[in-house]
C-alpha positions as a printed Julia matrix, in Angstrom:
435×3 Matrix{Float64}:
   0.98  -25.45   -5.06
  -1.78  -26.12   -7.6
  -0.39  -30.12   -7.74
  -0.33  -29.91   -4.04
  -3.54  -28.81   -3.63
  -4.94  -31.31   -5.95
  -5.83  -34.7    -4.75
  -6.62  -34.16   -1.27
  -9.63  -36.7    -0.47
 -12.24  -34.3    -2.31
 -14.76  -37.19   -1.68
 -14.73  -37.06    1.99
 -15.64  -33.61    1.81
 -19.19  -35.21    0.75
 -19.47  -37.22    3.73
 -18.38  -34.37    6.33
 -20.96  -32.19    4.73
 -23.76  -35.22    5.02
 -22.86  -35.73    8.28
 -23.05  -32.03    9.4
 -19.24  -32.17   10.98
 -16.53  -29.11    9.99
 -13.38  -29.74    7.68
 -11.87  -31.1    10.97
 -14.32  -34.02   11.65
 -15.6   -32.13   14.78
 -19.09  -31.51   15.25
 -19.26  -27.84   14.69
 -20.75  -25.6    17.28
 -23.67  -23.54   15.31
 -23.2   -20.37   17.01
 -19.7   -20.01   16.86
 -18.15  -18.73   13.74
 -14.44  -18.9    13.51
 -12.12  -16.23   11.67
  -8.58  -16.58   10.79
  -6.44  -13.54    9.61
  -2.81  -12.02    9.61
  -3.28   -8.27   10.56
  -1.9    -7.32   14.04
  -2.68   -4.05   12.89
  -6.51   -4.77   12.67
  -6.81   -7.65   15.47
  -7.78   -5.32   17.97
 -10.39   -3.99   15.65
 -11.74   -7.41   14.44
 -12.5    -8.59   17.92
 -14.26   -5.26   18.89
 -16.35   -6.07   15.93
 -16.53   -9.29   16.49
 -17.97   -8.79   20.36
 -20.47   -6.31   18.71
 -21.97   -8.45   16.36
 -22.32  -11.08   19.17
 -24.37   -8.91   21.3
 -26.49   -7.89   18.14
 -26.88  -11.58   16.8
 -26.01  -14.1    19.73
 -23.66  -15.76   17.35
 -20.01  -16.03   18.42
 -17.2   -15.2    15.96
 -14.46  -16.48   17.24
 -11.22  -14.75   15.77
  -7.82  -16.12   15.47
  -4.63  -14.06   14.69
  -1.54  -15.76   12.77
   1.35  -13.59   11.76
   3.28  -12.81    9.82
   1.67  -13.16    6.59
   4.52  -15.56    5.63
   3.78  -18.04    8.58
   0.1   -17.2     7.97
   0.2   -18.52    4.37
   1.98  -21.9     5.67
  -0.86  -22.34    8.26
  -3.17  -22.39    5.96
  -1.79  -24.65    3.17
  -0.99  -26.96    6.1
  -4.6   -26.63    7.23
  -6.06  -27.19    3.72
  -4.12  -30.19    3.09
  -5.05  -31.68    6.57
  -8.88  -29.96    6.37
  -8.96  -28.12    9.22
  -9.84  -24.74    7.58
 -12.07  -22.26    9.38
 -15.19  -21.09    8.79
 -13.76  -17.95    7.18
 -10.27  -17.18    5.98
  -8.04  -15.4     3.75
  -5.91  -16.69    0.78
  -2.28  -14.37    0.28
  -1.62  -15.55   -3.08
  -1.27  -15.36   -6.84
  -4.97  -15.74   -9.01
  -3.77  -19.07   -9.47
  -2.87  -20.38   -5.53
  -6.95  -18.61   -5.0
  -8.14  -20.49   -7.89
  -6.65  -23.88   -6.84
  -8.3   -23.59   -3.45
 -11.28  -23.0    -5.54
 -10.99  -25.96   -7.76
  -9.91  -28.23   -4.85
 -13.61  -27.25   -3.09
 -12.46  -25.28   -0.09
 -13.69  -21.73   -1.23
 -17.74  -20.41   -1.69
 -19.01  -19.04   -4.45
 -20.61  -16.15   -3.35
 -22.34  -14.52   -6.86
 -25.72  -15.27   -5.4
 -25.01  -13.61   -2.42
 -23.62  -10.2    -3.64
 -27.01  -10.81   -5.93
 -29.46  -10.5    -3.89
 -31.84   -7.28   -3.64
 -30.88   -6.3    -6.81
 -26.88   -6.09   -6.48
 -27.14   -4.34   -3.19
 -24.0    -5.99   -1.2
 -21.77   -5.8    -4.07
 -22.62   -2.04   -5.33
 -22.07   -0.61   -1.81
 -18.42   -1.73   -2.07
 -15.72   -0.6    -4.61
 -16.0    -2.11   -8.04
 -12.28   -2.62   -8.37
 -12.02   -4.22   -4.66
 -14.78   -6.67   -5.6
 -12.93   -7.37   -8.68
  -9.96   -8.71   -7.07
 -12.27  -11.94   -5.94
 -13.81  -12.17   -9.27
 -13.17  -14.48  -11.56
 -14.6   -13.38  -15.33
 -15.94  -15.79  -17.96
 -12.88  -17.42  -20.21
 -10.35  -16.56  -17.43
  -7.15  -18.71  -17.9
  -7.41  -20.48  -14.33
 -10.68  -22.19  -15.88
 -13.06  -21.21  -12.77
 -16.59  -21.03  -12.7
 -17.07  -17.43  -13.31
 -17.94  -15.3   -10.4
 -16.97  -13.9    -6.38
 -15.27  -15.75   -4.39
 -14.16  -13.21   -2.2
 -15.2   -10.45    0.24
 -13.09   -7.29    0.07
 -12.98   -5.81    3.84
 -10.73   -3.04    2.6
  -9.25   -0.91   -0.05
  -5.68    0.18   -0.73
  -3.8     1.63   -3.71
  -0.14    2.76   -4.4
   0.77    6.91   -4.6
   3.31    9.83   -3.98
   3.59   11.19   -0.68
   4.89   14.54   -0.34
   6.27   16.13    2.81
   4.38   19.66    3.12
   6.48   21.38    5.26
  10.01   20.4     3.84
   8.22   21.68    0.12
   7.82   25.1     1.78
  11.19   24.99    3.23
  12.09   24.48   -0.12
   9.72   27.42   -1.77
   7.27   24.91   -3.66
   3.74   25.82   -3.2
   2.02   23.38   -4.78
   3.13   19.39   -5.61
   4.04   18.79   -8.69
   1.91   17.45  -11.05
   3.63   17.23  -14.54
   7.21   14.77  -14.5
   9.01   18.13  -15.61
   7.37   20.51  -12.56
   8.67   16.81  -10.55
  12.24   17.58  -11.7
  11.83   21.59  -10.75
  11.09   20.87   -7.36
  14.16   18.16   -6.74
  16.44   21.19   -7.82
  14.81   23.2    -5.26
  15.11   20.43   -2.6
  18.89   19.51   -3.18
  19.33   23.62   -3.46
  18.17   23.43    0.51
  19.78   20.29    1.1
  17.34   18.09    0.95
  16.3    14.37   -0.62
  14.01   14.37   -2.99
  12.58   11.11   -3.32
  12.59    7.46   -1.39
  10.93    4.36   -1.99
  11.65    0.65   -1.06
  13.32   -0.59   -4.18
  14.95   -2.95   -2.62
  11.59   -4.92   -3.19
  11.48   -5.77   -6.62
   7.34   -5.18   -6.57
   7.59   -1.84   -5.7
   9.96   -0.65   -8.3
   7.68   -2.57  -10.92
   4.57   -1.04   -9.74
   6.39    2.84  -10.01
   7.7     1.83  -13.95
   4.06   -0.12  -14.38
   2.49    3.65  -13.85
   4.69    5.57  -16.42
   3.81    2.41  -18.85
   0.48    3.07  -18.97
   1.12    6.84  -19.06
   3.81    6.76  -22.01
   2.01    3.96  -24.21
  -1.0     3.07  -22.55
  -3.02   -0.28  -21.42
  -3.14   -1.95  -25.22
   0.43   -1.4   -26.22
   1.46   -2.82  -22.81
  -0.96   -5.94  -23.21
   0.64   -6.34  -26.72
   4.08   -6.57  -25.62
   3.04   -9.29  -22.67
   1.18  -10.8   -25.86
   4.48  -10.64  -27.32
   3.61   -8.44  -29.95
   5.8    -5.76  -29.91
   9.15   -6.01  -28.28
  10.58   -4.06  -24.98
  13.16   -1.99  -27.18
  10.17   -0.18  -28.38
  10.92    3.92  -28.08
   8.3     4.05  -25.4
   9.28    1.04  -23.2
  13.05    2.76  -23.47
  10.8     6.0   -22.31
  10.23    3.76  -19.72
  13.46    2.52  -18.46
  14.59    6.44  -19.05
  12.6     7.43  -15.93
  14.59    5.92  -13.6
  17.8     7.04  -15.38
  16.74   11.08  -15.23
  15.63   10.55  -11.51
  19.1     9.36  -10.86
  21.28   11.84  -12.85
  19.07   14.48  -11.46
  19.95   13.29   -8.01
  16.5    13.35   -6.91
  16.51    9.69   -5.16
  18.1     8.91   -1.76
  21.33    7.15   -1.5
  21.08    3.38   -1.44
  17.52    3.47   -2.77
  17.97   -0.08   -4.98
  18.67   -1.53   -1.17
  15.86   -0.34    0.44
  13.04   -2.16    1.69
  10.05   -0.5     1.98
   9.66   -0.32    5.59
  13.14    1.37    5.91
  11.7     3.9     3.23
   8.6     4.14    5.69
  11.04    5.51    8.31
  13.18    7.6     6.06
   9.83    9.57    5.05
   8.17    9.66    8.96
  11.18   11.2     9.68
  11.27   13.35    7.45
  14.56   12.56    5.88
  12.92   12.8     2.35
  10.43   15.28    0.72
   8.69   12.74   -1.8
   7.99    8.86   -1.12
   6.21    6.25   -2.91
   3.77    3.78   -1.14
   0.22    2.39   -0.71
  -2.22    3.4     2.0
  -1.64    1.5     4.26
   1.26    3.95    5.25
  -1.13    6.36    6.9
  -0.99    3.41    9.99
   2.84    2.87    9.55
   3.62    7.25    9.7
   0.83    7.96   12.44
   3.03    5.27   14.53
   6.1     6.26   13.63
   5.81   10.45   13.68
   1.85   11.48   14.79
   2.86   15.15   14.06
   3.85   14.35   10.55
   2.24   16.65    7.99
   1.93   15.14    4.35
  -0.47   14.67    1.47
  -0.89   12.16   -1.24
  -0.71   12.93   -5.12
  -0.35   10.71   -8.18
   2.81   10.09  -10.25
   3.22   13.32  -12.19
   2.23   12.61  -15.48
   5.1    12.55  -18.14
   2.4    12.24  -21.16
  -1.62   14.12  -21.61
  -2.24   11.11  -23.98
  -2.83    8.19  -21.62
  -4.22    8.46  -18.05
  -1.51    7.15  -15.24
  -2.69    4.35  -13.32
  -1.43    3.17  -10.26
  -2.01    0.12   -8.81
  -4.81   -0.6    -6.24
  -8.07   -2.34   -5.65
  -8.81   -4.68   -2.63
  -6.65   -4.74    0.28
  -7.13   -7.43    2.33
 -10.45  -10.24    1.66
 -11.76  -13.18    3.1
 -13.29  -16.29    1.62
 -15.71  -18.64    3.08
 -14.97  -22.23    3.71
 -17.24  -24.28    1.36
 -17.37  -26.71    3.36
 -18.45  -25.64    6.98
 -22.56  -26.71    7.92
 -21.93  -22.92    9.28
 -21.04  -21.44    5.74
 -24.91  -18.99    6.04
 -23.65  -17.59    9.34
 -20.41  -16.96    8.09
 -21.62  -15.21    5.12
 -24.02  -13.07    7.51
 -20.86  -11.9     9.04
 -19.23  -10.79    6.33
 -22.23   -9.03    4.92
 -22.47   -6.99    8.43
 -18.68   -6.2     8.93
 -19.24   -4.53    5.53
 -21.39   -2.63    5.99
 -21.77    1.21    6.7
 -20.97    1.59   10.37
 -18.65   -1.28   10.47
 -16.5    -0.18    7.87
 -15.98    3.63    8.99
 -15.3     2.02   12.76
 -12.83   -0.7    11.22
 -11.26    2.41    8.72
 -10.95    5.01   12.12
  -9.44    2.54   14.46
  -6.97    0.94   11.72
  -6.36    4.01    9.53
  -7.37    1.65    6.32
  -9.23    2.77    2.95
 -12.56    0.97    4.05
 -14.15   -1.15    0.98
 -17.24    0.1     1.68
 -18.49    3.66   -0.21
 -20.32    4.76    2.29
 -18.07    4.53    4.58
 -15.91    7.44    3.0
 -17.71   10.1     4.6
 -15.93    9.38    7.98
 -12.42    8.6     6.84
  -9.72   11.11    7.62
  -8.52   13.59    4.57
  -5.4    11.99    3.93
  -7.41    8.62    3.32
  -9.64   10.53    1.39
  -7.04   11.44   -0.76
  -5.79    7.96   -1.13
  -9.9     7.32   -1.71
 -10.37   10.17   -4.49
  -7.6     8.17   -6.88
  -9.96    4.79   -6.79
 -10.94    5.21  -10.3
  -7.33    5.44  -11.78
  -6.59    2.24  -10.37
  -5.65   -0.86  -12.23
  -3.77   -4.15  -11.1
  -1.97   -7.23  -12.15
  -4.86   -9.53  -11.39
  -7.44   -8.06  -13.07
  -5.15   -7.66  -16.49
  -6.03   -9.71  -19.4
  -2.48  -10.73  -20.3
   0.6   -10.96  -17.17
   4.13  -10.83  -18.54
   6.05  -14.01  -18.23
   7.74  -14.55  -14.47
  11.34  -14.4   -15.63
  10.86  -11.64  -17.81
   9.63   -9.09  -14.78
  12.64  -10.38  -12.6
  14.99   -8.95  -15.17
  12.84   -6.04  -16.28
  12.78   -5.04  -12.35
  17.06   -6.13  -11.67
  17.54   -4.09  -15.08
  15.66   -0.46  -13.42
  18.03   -1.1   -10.4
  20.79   -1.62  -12.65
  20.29    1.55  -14.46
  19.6     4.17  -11.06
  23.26    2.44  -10.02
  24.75    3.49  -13.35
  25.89    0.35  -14.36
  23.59    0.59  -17.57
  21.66    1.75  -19.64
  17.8     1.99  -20.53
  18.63    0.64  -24.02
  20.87   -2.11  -22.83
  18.04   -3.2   -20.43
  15.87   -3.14  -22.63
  17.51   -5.65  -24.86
  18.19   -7.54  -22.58
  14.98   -7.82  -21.26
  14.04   -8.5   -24.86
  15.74  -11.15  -25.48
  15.07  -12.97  -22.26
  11.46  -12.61  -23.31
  12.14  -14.01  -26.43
  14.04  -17.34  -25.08
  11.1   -17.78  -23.37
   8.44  -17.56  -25.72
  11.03  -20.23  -27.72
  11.04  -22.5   -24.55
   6.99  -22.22  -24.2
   7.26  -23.06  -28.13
   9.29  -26.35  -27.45
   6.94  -27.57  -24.41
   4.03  -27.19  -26.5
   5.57  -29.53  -29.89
């Protein structure tokens, strides 16, 4: 993608700006900003927005829906290769893919912005959400340090719990230790029910569930060092690791089939109640008010296995958009983005869309089981914002090897050799590239 992106007539950029026309040659209309996004769930919302801010402003956002995020993502490669880019847009990609579009001169830096009146823009929004459009100085993709992006949301990843199948099942309160975890599947299966699902049939999701025990059993440095290759996955505590998903499947906590499952077939296992525990971001509390209105659950962290290290789950920004560094309208679109962040947007945008808004502020008028979700914001870390990723081929086996061991077919040690040495054959391979 990077190699694709690169190349693409960056000098006539110069001469579109000069001459005042968009990325598509056309002149562009100065009171008409155009939006594209992939969120049927938020379209509706966007345009109500959107009609507002034209009767406040007398400038025209004009807003363009392309789903699913797959064919959303194609549009807009296609679109940056041919120049045709909107005035504002979102990127659904790796650091890297957003830092290519950066280098390539089709993304705003927007430091100066968030700047202005002393910081004001960027501390009404959630550190963490901003963070996911920053780039830091010395970061690998060699960018200009600073925002690029505009968080219009927050989400992060948590338990669910069922409340009324727990007090079917004579558990007052959720559990919060692993072991109390363990109690309460023995009192589930003792009533006939599941315990636990989760869509770990997506490789992501089962990596973000072992990710929080990581931190919990070893913490943030040890983890760093082994991507650093500095200490080596047989380590006790990774094995601690891979030994989570073994008890939860000898315990017969998790649902049949759960290594299968995608994570919108886990959605409707849990709406309907089919499950007591679930595991996903919060952006469910759309997907269960659709699927089962009446359904009465609450959010809790992992229960900590260790008191040593805090568990963090992932989270941070949700969905952002970038401005088009090239459009003569790149102030107004900026103005837009300021306003649909702000206070009164935000809590209309999080009531009509049941989303985490990115905006603090904006808490206050959120429903409880957001503010739930909401109240975990500070235990939140993520992938992008790490200082060291593990190697590509590494995670696909450390993920295939926890799906592997829930089946039975082996064990956390064997994994985690194996995961070892594929680790290792590819530090040698980086080794031999580099001679």
């Amino acid at each position: 993608m990077k190699k694709l992106l690169k190349g693409f007539l960056i000098c006539s950029f110069l001469v579109l700006i000069g001459s005042g026309l968009s990325c598509s040659g056309k002149a562009a209309d100065p009171n008409t900003v155009t939006l594209w996004h992939w969120m049927n769930d938020r379209h509706a919302a966007i345009e109500e927005l959107a009609s507002r801010y034209e009767e406040q402003t007398g400038i025209k956002v004009k807003v363009e829906l392309f789903a699913p995020p797959d064919a959303y993502t194609q549009r807009i490669i296609a679109s940056a290769q041919s120049r045709v880019l909107p005035d504002i847009y979102g990127i659904l990609d790796k650091k890297e893919i957003f830092a290519s579009f950066i280098e390539n001169g089709f993304v705003a830096n927007l430091t100066e912005e968030f700047a202005k009146d002393n910081n004001a823009w960027e501390k009404s929004l959630f550190a963490k959400a901003v963070d996911v459009n920053r780039f830091k100085p010395n970061n690998p993709q060699n960018i200009e340090p600073g925002i690029y992006g505009v968080p219009i949301d927050v989400t992060n990843i948590q338990m669910l719990y069922n409340k009324k199948l727990l007090e079917k099942a004579g558990i007052k309160t959720p559990p919060k230790t692993f072991d109390e975890f363990l109690a309460a599947g023995e009192a589930l299966k003792r009533v006939g029910i599941t315990g636990f699902v989760a869509g770990w049939g997506e490789l992501w999701m089962a990596d973000c569930f072992a990710s929080n025990y990581a931190f919990n059993i070893m913490g943030e440095d040890k983890i760093m060092a082994t991507y650093r290759g500095e200490v080596p996955y047989t380590d006790p505590d990774w094995v601690k690791v891979f030994g989570v998903f073994k008890t939860l499947s000898d315990k017969g906590i998790l649902i049949e089939g759960i290594v299968t499952k995608p994570n919108k077939d886990a959605e409707q296992d849990f709406a309907l109640q089919r499950a007591a525990f679930s595991f996903n971001g919060s952006w469910c509390v759309n997907v269960y008010h659709n699927m089962n209105p009446d359904l009465d659950y609450g959010a809790m962290l992992p229960p900590a296995m260790n008191s040593k290290f805090p568990l963090k789950i992932w989270g941070g920004g949700g969905s952002s958009f970038v401005v088009n560094n090239h459009t003569p309208n790149k102030e107004k679109a900026i103005a837009f983005l300021k306003w649909l962040t702000g206070h009164e947007q935000q809590a209309y945008l999080s009531e009509s869309t049941k989303n985490l808004p990115a905006n603090r502020e904006a808490l206050s008028s959120i429903p409880k089981i957001l503010s739930q979700f909401a109240s975990a914001m500070d235990d939140t870390t993520h992938p992008t914002i790490w200082k060291f990723n593990e190697l590509p081929l590494v995670v696909e086996n450390f993920d295939k090897g926890i799906q592997s061991i829930i089946i039975g077919e082996k064990t956390p040690e064997q994994v985690a050799a194996e995961v070892q040495a594929v680790k290792e054959r590819e530090i040698e391979k980086a080794k031999k590239r580099k001679r």
